[in-house]
Phi, psi and omega in degrees: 000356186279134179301345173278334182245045198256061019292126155292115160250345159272158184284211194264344168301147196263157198255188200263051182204001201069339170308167183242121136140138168233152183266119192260064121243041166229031217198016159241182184133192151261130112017092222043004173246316172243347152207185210111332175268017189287180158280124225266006197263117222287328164305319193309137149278043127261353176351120184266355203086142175303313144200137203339153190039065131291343195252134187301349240224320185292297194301322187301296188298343169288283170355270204328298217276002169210034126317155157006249153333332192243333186277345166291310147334310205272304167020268210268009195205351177278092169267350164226174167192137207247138163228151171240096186245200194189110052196037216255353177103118156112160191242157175219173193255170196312158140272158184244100161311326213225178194245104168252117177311138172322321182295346190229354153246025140294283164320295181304299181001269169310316161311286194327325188262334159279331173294330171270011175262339158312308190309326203270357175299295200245006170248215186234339201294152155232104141303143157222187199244127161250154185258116171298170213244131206276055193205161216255059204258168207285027197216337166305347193273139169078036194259122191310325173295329187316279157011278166322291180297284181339296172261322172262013170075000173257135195259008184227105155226135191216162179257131186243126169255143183274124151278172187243162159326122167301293220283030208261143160291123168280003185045059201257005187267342167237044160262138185318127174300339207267353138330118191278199179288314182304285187294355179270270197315007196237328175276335151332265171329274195329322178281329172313276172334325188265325189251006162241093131022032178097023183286320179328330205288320179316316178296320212286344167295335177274291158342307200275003171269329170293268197317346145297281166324295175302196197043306176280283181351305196269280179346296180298000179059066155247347177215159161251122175260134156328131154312122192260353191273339190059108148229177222256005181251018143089053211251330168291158168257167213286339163264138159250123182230171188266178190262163191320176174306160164117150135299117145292153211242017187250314205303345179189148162232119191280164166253355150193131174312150202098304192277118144332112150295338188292150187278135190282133154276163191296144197232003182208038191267174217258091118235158201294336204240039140209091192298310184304359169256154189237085176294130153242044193258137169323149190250115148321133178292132194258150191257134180287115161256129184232157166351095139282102165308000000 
């Protein structure tokens, strides 16, 4: 009921130190490649967990999706895959660990910006489509589309951060001042989502059914979309359509397997609005120098 914890975002498994909760979109991957760079501190809500699929809840949908029964099947006919989060407005695409041809972060692109001018067609949101940041960050790890494209091989999977009402009181003048920024803006949203008494769920059903329909269309090869990018050397076609059923086995190249090409960022640069990191990098010895007379 604490105004700080009136949403939970990890579940609820108690970790081995008693803390509770792993974030389970910090919690898919491989092992040094699509995760491992997370945050290892048992408190942060951002927690990756101990090691991939640790969390019961990750591991059930993997489990699923390379049983037996199933994985000749997923083969040949899973092509896309939707995460649904909250609350920044807009969809992004894998990052890219590895070097993806332009022709294929052209496609998630476009798809992405048709899915948000649907959405935005039938909700209260102004979606857009963002681009993740090419860098090796405490927050990039285990993140499930990623997953997706990488490791399970499925080539269209993106991400919907869901939005709320502008137009809304977020009623933040009666959240506790000793919040820093990061957690005010995040008790904002929330309050927002919390004080019309669900009317949001209604918009947001609609926004996540269009973008579901689009999505499934072009994956399924049933529509082709205007190139939404221009570009100026005109080297894309003026149409995107998605490719056969399947993974190419093309769609990305590491310069060593396994392995992240991306450059690792400071995990201990000074800003205020990522709480959830806990640096521990060692402070340099300043060297004493003395006096000649």
């Amino acid at each position: 009921t604490s105004k700080q914890k009136r949403f939970w975002r990890k579940n609820r498994q108690i970790n081995e130190d008693g803390s509770v909760g792993i974030d389970l979109n910090r919690n898919w991957g491989s092992k040094g490649f699509t995760w491992g760079h997370g945050q290892t501190w048992t408190d942060s809500e951002v927690y990756m967990g101990p090691s991939p699929f640790s969390a019961t809840e990750t591991a059930a949908v993997r489990d699923w999706m390379f049983s037996r029964e199933n994985i000749d099947a997923r083969k040949k006919s899973v092509s896309g895959f939707i995460a649904v989060h909250c609350c920044i407005g807009g969809i992004l695409q894998p990052r890219n660990f590895c070097s993806i041809p332009s022709s294929i972060e052209t496609a998630h692109e476009t798809l992405g910006k048709r899915m948000c001018k649907e959405m935005n067609k039938v909700g209260h949101g102004s979606y857009k489509f963002k681009r993740r940041r090419k860098t090796l960050e405490i927050s990039s790890s285990g993140i499930s589309i990623d997953w997706a494209f990488y490791d399970a091989k499925i080539p269209y999977p993106l991400m919907i951060e869901t939005s709320v009402r502008k137009d809304h009181d977020s009623g933040a003048d009666s959240l506790e001042s000793s919040l820093n920024a990061a957690q005010m803006r995040k008790e904002r949203l929330r309050a927002k989502m919390a004080s019309d008494k669900g009317e949001d769920i209604s918009f947001v059903g609609r926004e996540l059914v269009q973008a579901i329909l689009t999505h499934s269309a072009f994956v399924g090869r049933l529509v082709v979309f205007e190139n939404q990018n221009e570009p100026k050397d005109k080297v894309f076609p003026k149409a995107i359509s998605a490719y056969p059923w399947g993974f190419n086995t093309e769609w990305f190249s590491c310069k060593s397997p396994g392995k992240p090409d991306l450059v690792p960022a400071d995990l201990c640069a000074k800003d205020s609005k990522k709480p959830w990191i806990e640096c521990k990098k060692k402070k340099k010895r300043s060297k004493s120098t003395k006096r000649r007379d």
